[in-house]
mmCIF file of the N, C-alpha and C atoms, coordinates in Angstrom:
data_MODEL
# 
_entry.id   MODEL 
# 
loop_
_atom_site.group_PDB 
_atom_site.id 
_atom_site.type_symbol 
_atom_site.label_atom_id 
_atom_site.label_alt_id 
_atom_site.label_comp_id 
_atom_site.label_asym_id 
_atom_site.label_entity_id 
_atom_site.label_seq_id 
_atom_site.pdbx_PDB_ins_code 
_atom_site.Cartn_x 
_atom_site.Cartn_y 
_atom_site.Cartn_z 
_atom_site.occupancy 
_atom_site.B_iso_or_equiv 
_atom_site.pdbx_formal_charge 
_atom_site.auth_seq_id 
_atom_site.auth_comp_id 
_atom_site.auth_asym_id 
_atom_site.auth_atom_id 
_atom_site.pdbx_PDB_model_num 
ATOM 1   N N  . UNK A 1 1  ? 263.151 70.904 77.395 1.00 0.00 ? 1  UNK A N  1 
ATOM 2   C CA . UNK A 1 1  ? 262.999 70.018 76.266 1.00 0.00 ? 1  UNK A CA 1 
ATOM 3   C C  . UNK A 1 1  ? 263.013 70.865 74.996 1.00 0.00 ? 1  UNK A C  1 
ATOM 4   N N  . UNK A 1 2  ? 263.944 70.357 74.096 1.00 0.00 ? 2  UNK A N  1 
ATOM 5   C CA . UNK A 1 2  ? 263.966 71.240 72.924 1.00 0.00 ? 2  UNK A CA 1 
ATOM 6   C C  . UNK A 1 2  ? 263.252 70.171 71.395 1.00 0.00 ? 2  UNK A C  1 
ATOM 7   N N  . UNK A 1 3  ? 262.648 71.131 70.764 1.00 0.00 ? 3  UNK A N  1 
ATOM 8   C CA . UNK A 1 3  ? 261.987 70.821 69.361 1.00 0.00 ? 3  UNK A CA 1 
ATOM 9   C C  . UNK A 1 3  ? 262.659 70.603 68.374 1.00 0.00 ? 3  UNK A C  1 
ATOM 10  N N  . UNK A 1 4  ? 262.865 69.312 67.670 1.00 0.00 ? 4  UNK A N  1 
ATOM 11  C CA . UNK A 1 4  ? 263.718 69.644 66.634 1.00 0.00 ? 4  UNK A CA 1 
ATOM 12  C C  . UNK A 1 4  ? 262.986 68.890 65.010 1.00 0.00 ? 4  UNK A C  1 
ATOM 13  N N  . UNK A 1 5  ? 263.726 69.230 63.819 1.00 0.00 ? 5  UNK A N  1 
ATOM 14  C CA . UNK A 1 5  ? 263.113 68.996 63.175 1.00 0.00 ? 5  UNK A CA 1 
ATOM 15  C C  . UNK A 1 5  ? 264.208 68.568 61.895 1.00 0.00 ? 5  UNK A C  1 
ATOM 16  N N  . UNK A 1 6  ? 264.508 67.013 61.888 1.00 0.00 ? 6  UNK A N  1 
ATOM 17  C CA . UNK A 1 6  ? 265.230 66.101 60.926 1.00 0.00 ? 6  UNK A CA 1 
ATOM 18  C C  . UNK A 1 6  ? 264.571 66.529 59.464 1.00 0.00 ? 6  UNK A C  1 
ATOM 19  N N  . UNK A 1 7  ? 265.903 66.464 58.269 1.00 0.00 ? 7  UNK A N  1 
ATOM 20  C CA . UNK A 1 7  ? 264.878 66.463 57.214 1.00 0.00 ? 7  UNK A CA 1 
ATOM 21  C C  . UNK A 1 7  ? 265.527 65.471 56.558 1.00 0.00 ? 7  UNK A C  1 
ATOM 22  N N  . UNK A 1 8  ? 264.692 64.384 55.779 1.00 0.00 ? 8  UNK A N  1 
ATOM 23  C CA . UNK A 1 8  ? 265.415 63.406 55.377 1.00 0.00 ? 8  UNK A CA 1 
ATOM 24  C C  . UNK A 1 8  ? 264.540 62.885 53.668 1.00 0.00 ? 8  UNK A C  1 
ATOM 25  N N  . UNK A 1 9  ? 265.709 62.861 52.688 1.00 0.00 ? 9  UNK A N  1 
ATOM 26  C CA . UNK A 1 9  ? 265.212 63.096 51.512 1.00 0.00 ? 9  UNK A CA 1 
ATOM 27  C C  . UNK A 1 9  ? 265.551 61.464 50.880 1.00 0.00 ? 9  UNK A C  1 
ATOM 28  N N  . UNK A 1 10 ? 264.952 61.033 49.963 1.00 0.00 ? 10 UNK A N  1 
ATOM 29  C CA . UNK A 1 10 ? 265.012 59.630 49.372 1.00 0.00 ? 10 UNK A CA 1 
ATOM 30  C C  . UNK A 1 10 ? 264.400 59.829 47.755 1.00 0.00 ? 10 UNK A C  1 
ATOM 31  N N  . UNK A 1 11 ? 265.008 59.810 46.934 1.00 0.00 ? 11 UNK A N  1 
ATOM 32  C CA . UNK A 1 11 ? 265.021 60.308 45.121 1.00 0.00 ? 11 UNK A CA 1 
ATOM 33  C C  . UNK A 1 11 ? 264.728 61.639 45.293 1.00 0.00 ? 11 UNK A C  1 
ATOM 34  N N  . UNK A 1 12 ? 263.352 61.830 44.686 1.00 0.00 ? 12 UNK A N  1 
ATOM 35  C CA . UNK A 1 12 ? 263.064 63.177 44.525 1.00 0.00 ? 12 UNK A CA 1 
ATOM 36  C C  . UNK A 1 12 ? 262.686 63.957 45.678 1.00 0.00 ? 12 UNK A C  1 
ATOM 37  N N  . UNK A 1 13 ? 262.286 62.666 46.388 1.00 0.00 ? 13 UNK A N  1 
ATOM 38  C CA . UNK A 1 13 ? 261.395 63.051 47.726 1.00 0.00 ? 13 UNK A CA 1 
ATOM 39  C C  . UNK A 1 13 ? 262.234 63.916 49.002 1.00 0.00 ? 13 UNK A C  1 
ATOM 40  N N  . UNK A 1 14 ? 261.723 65.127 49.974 1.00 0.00 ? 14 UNK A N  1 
ATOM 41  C CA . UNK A 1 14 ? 261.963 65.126 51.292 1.00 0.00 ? 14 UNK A CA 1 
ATOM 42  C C  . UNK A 1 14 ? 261.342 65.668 52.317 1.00 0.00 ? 14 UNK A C  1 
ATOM 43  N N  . UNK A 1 15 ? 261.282 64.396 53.502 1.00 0.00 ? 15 UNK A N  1 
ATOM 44  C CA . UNK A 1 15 ? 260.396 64.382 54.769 1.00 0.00 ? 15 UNK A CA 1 
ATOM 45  C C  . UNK A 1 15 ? 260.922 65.372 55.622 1.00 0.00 ? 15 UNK A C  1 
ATOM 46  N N  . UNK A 1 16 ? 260.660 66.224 56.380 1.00 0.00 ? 16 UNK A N  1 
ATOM 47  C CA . UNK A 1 16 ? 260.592 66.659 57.720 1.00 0.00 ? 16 UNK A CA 1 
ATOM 48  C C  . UNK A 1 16 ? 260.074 65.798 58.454 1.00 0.00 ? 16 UNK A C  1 
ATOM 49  N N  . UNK A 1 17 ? 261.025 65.402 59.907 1.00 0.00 ? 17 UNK A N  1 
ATOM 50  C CA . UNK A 1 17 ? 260.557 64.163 60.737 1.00 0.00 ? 17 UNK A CA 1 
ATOM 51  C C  . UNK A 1 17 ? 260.647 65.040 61.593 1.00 0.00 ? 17 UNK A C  1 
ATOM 52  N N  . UNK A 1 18 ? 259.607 65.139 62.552 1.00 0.00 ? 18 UNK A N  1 
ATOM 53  C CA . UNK A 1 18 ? 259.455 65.876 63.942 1.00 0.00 ? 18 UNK A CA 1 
ATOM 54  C C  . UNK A 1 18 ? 260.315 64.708 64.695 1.00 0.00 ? 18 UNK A C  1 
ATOM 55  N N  . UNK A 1 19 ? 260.537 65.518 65.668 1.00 0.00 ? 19 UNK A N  1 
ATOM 56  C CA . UNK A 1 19 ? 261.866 65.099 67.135 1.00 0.00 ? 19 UNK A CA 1 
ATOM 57  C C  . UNK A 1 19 ? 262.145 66.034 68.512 1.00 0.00 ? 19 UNK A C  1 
ATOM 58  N N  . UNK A 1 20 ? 262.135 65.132 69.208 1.00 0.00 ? 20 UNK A N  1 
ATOM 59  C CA . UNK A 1 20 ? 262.416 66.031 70.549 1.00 0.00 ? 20 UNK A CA 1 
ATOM 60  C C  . UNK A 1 20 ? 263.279 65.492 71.774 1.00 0.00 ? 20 UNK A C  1 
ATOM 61  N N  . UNK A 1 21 ? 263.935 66.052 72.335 1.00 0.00 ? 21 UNK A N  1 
ATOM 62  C CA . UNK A 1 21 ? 265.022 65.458 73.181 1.00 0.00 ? 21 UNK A CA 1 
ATOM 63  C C  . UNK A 1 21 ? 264.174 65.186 74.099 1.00 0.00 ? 21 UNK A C  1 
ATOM 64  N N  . UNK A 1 22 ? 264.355 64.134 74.981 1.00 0.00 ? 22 UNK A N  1 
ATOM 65  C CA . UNK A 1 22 ? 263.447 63.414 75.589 1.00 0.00 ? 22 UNK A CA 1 
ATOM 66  C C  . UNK A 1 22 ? 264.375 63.463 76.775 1.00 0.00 ? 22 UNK A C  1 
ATOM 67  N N  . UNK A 1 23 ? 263.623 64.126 78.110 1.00 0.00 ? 23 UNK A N  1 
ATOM 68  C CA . UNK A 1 23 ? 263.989 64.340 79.768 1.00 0.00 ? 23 UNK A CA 1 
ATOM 69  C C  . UNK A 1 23 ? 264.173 62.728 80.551 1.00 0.00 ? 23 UNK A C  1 
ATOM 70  N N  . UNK A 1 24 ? 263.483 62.242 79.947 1.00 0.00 ? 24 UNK A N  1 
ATOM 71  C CA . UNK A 1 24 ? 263.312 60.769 80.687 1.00 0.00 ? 24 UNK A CA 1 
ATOM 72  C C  . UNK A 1 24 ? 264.622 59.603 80.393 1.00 0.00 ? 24 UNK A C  1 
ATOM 73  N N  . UNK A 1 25 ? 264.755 60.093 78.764 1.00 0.00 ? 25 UNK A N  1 
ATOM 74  C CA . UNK A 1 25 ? 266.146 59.195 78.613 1.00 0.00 ? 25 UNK A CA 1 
ATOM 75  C C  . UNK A 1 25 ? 267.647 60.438 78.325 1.00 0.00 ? 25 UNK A C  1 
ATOM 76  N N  . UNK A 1 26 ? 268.782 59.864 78.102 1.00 0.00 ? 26 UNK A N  1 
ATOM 77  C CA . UNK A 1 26 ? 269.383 60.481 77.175 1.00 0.00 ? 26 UNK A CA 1 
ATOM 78  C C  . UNK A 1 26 ? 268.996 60.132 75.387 1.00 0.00 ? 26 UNK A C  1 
ATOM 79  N N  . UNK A 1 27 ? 268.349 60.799 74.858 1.00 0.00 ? 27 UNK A N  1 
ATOM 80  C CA . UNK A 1 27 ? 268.202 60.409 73.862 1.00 0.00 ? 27 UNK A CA 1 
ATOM 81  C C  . UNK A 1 27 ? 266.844 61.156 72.737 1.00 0.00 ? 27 UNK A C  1 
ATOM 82  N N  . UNK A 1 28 ? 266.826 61.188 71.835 1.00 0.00 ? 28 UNK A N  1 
ATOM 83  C CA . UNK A 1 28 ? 265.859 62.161 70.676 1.00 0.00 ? 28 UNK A CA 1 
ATOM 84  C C  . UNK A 1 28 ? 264.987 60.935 70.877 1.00 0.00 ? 28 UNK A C  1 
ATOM 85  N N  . UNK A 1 29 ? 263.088 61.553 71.025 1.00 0.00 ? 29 UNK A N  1 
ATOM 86  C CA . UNK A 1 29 ? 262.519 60.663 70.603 1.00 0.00 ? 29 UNK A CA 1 
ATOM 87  C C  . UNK A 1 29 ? 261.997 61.491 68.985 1.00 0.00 ? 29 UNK A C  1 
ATOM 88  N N  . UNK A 1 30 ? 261.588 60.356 68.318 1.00 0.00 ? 30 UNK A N  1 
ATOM 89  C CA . UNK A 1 30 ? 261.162 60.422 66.644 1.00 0.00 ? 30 UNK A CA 1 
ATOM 90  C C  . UNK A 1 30 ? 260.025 59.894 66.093 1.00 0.00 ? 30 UNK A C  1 
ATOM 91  N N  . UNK A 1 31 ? 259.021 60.059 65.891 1.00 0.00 ? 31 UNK A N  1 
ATOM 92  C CA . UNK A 1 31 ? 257.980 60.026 65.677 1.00 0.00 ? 31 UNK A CA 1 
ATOM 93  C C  . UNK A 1 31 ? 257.823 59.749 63.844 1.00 0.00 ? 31 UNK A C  1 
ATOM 94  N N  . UNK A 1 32 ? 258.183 58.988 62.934 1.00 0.00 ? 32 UNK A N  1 
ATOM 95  C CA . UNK A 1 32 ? 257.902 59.109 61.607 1.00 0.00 ? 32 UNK A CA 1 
ATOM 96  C C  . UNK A 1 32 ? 255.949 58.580 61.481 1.00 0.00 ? 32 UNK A C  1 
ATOM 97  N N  . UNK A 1 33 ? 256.378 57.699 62.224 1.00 0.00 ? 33 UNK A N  1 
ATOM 98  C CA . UNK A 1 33 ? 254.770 57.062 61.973 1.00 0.00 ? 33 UNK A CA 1 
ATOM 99  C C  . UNK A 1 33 ? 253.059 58.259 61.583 1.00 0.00 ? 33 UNK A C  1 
ATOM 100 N N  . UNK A 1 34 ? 253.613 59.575 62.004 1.00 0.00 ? 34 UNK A N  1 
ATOM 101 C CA . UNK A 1 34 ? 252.956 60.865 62.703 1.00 0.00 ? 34 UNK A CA 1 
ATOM 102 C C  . UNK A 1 34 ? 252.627 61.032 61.075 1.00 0.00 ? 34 UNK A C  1 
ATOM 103 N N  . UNK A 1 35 ? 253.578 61.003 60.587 1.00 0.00 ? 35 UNK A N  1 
ATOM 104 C CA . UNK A 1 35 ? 253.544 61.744 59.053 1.00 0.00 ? 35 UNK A CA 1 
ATOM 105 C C  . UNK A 1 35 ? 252.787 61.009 57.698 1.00 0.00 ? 35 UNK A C  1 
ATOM 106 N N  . UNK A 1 36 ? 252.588 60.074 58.040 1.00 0.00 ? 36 UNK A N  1 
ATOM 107 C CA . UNK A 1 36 ? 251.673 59.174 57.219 1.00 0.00 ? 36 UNK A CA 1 
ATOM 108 C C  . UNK A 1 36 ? 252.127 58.732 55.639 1.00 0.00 ? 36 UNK A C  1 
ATOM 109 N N  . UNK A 1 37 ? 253.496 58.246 56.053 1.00 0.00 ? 37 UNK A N  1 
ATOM 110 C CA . UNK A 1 37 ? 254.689 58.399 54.427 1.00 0.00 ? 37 UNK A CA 1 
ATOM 111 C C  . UNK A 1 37 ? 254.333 56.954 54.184 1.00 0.00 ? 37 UNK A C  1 
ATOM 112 N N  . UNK A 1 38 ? 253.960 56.605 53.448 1.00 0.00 ? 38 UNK A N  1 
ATOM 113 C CA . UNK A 1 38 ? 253.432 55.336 52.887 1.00 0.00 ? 38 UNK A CA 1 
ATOM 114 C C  . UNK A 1 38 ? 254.226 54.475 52.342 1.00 0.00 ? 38 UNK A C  1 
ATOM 115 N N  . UNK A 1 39 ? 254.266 53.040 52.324 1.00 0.00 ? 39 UNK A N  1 
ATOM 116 C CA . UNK A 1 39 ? 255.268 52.328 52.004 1.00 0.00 ? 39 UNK A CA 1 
ATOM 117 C C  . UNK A 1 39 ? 256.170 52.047 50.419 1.00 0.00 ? 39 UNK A C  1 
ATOM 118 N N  . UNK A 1 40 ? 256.956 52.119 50.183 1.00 0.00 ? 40 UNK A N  1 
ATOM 119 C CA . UNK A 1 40 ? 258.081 51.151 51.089 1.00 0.00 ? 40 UNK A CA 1 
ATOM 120 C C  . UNK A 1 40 ? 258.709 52.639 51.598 1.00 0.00 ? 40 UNK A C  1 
ATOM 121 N N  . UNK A 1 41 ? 258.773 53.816 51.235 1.00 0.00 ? 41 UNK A N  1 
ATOM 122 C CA . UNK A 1 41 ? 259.149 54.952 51.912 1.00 0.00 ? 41 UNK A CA 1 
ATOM 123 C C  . UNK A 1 41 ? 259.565 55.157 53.081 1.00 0.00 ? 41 UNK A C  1 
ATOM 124 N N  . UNK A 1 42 ? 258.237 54.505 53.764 1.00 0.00 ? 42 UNK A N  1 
ATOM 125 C CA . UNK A 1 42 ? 257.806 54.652 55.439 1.00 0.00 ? 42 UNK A CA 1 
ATOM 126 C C  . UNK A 1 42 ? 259.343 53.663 56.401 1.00 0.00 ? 42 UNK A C  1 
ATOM 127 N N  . UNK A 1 43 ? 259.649 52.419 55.653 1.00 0.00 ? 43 UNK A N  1 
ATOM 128 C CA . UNK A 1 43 ? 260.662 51.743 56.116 1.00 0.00 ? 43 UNK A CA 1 
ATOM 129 C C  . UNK A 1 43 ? 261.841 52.077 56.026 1.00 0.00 ? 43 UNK A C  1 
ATOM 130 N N  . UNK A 1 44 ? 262.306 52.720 54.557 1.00 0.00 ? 44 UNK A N  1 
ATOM 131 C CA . UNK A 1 44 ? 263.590 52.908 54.640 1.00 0.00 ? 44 UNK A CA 1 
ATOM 132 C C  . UNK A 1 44 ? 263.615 54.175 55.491 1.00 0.00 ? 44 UNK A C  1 
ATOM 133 N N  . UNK A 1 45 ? 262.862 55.155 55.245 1.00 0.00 ? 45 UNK A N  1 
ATOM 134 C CA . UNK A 1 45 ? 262.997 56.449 56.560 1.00 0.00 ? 45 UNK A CA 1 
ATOM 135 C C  . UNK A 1 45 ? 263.106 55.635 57.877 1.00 0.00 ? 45 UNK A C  1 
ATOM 136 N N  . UNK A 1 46 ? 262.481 54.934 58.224 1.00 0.00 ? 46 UNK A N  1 
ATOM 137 C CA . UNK A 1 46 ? 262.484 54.304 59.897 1.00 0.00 ? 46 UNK A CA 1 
ATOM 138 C C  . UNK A 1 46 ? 264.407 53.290 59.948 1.00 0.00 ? 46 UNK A C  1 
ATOM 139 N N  . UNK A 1 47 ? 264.693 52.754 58.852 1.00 0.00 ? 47 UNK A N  1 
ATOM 140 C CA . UNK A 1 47 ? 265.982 52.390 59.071 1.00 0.00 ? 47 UNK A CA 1 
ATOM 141 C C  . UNK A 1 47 ? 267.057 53.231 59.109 1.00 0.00 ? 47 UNK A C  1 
ATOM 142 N N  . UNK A 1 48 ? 267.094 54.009 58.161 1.00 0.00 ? 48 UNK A N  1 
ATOM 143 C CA . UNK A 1 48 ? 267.871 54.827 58.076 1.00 0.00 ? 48 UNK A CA 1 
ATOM 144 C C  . UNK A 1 48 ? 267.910 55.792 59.528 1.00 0.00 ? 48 UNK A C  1 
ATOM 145 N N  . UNK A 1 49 ? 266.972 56.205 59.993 1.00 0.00 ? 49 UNK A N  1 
ATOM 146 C CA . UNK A 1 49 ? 266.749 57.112 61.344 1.00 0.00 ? 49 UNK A CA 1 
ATOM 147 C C  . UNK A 1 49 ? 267.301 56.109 62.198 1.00 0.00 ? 49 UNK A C  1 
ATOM 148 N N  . UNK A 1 50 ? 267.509 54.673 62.158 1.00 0.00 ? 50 UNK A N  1 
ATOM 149 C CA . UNK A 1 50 ? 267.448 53.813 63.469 1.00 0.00 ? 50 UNK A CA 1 
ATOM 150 C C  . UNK A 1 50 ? 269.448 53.263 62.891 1.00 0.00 ? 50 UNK A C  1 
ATOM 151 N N  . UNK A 1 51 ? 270.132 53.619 62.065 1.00 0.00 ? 51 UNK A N  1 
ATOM 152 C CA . UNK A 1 51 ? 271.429 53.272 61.739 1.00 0.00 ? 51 UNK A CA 1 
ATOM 153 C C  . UNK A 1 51 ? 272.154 55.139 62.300 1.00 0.00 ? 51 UNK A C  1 
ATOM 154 N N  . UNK A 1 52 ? 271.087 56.025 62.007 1.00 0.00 ? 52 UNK A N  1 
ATOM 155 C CA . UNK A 1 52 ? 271.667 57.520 62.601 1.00 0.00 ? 52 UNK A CA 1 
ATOM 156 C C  . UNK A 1 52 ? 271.718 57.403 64.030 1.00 0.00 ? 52 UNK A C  1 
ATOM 157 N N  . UNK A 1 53 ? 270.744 56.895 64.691 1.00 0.00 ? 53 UNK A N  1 
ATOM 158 C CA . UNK A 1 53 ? 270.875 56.954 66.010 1.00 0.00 ? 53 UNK A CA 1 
ATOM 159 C C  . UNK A 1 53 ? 271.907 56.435 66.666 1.00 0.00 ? 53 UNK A C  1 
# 
């Protein structure tokens, strides 16, 4: 299982989103919720990650 680490920027702002390839599926799991990015922030990071996937 490998560690990875998305960075994803919105105006001035940019997040590092922890990620890790996940054995169970084919597929990165992503964790934004972890980081405590407060709204409306918190949504467009979670769409945008869910239109990349």
């Amino acid at each position: 299982m490998y560690c990875h680490s998305l960075i994803v920027s919105k105006d001035e702002k940019e997040f590092e989103i922890p990620c890790e390839d996940m054995a169970t599926f084919d597929g990165v799991g992503i964790w934004p919720y972890d980081l405590g990015i407060k709204e409306p922030d918190c949504s467009d990071i979670i769409e945008a990650l869910f239109f990349w996937g």
